[in-house]
N, C-alpha and C positions, 0 to 999 in steps of 0.2 A: 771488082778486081777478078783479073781472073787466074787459075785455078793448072798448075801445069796437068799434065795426065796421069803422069808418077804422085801424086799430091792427092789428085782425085779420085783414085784406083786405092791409095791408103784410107780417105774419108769412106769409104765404101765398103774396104773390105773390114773396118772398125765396126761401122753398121750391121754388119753380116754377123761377125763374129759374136756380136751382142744379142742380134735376133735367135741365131744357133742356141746361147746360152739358155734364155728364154723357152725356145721353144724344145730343148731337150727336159729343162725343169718341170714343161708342163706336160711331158711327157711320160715322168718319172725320173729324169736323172737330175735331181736338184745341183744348184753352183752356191761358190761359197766365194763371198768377194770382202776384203782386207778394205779398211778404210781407203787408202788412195784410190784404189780402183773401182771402187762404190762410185764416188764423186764424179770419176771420170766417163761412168757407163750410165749414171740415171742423165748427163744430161743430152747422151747418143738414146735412151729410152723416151726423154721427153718430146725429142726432136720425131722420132717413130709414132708418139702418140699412146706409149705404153707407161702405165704407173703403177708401180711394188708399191705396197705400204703393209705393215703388222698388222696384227690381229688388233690391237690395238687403233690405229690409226684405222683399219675397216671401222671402229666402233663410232669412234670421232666425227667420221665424217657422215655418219646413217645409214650403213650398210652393214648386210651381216654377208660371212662368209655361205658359198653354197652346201650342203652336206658333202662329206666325204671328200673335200679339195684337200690336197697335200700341198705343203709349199713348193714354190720352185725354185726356191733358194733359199740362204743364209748371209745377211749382211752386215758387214761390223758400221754401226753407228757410233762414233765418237763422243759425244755429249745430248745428253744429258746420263745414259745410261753406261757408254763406253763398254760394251757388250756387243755378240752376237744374236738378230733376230730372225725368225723366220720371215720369207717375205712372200706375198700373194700377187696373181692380177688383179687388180681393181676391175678392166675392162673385160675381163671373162671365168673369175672363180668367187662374183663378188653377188652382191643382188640389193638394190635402194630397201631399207628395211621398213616395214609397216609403220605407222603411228598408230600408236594404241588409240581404240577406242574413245576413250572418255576426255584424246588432247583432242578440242575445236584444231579442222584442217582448216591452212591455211591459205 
């Protein structure tokens, strides 16, 4: 289906405005995003290729933060914790974290 130009000039300038947010956080001016507009901006990040996750979820996944990364933002999570967390890049304030020594690699 296609896409008028008013339609697709809106999908585009959503895109923009997301990557701005982004790349002002990681610049130093962190953004603070309110449950609904979380939901509506990780999946214009997923579609860029970009992933926020907490320090928390760095751990989860085997990565540790790099030294001295500030976050680039602040995002309300709804459940489980229904609070404000800070949020990271995964693809560039992040780093696959060692296995200790004495785990057999697999």
């Amino acid at each position: 289906m296609s896409k008028t130009p008013s339609a697709f000039i809106v999908q585009l300038e959503r895109r923009i405005n997301v990557s701005n947010e982004i790349i002002a956080g990681l610049r130093g001016s962190p953004f603070t995003w309110g449950g609904g507009e979380t939901s509506s901006k990780q999946r214009i990040l997923k579609e860029l290729g970009v992933t926020l996750v907490t320090k928390t979820r760095v751990r989860k996944l085997g990565y540790e933060l790099n030294p001295r990364v500030k976050p680039v933002g602040s995002v309300y999570f709804r459940s489980p914790i229904s609070n404000y967390a800070d949020v990271y890049v995964l693809e560039c304030q992040c780093w696959r974290a060692r296995q200790a020594e004495s785990e057999p690699v697999k």
